[in-house]
C-alpha positions as CSV (number, residue, x, y, z in Angstrom):
1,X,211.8,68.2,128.5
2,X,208.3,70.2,128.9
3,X,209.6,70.7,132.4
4,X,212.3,73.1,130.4
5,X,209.7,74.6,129.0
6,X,207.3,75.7,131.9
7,X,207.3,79.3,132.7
8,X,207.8,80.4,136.0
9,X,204.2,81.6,137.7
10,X,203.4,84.6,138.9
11,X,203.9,85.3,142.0
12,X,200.1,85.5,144.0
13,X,199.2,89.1,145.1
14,X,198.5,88.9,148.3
15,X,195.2,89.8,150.8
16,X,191.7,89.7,149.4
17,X,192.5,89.9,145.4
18,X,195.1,87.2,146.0
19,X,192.7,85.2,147.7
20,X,190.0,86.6,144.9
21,X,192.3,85.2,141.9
22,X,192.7,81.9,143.5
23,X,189.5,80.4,143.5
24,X,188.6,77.3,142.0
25,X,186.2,77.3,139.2
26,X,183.7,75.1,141.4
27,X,184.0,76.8,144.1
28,X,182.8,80.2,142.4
29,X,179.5,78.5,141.0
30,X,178.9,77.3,144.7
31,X,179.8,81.3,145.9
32,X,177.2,82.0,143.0
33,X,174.5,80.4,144.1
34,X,175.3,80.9,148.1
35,X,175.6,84.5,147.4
36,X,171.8,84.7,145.5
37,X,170.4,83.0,148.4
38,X,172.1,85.3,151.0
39,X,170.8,88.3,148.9
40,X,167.2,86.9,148.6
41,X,167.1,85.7,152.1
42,X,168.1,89.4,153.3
43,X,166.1,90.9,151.1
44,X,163.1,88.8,152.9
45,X,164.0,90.1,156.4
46,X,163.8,93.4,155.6
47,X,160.8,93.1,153.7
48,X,159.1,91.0,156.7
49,X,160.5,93.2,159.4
50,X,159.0,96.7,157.7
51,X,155.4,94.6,157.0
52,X,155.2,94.1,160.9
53,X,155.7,90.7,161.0
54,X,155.1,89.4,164.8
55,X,158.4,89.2,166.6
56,X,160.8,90.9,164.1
57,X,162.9,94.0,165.1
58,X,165.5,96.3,164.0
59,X,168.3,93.2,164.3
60,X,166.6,91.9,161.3
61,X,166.9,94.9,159.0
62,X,170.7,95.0,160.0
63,X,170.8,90.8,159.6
64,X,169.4,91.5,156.7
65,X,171.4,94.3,155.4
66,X,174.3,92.2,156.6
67,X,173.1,89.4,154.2
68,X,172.7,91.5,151.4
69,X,176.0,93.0,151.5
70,X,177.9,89.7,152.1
71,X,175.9,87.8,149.2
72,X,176.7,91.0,146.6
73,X,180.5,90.2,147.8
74,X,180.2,86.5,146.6
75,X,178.7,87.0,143.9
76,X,181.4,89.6,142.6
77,X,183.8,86.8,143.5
78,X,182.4,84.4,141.9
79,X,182.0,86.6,139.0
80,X,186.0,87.4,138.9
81,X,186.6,83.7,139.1
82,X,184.6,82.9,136.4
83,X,186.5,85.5,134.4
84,X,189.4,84.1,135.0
85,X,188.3,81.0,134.3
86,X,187.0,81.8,130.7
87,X,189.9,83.7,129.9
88,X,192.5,80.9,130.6
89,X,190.4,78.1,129.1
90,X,190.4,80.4,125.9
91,X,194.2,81.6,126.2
92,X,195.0,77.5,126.5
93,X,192.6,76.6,123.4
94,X,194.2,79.4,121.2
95,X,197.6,78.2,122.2
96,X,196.8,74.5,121.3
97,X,195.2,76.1,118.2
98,X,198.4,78.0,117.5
99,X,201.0,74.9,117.9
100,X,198.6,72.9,115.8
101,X,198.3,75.0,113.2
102,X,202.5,75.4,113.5
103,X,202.4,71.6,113.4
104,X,200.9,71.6,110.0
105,X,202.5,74.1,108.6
106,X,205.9,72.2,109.7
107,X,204.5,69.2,107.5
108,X,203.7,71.0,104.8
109,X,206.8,72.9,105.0
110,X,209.0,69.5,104.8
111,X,206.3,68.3,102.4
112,X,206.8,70.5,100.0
113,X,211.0,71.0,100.7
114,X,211.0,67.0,99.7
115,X,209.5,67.4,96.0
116,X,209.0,71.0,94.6
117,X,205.8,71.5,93.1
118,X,206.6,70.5,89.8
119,X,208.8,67.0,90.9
120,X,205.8,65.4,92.7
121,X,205.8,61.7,91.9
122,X,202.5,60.6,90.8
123,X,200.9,57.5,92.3
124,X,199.6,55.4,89.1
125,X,198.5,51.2,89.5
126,X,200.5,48.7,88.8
127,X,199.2,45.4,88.1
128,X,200.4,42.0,89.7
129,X,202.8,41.4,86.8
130,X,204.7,44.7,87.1
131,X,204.8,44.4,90.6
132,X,206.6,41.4,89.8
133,X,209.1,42.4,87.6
134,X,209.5,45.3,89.4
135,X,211.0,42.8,92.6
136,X,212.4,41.2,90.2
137,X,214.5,44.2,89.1
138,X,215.1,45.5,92.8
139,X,216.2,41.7,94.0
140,X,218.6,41.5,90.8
141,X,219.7,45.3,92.1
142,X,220.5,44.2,95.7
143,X,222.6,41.2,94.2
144,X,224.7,43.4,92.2
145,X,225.1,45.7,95.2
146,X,226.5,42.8,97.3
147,X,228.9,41.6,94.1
148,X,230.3,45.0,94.5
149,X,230.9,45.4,98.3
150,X,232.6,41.8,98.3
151,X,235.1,43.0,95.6
């Protein structure tokens, strides 16, 4: 029956925001922290190759630059995915919120349609000998009740 129910999804964009919106949740932390480590390790080679550093060159800065620009892209992707994430672990607990919440309204609803506010029957004690002649009084009922039917 919730197979009924299911809407159909939406069809994936394609090319890189396609590929952007599907992402797995894991795999955008793991693009997070790839992505830092790309920018710092850039960052380093251009830093070591303008100090002089013994045996660095011009392919470094561009290496480097390279790095930088590839580790700003996963982090943006792993930003968007973590978006997306949030928003459709909040959209799913609103929803559950919503259809509980409907859930206890229904109750109440057929609650209250049973005995109007007025009607409700009020739950007093009974001690052991009422209870007994009050099974008394309901076995004596069902006998009648059969005397009848037989007739």
């Amino acid at each position: 029956m919730d197979e009924n129910k299911k809407t159909p999804e939406e069809p994936k964009q394609g090319g890189i925001k396609g590929w952007i919106n599907s992402v797995p949740y894991r795999s955008c932390l793991m693009m997070a922290i790839v992505g830092a480590y790309l920018i710092y390790l850039g960052y380093n080679l251009i830093t070591s190759m303008m100090a002089g550093a013994e045996g660095s060159n011009i392919g470094f800065a561009a290496a480097g630059a390279a790095f930088i620009l590839i580790g700003i892209f996963m982090l943006y992707v792993a930003f968007v995915g973590y978006t997306r994430y949030t928003k459709e672990k909040n959209a799913a607990a609103e929803a559950e919120k919503k259809e509980a919440e409907s859930e206890q309204e229904e109750e109440t609803d057929s609650e209250a349609s049973d005995f109007p506010e007025e009607e409700k029957p009020v739950q007093k004690k009974m001690s052991i000998a009422e209870r007994a002649a009050l099974a008394n009084h309901l076995s004596d009922e069902e006998e009648s009740a059969d005397e009848n039917t037989e007739e």
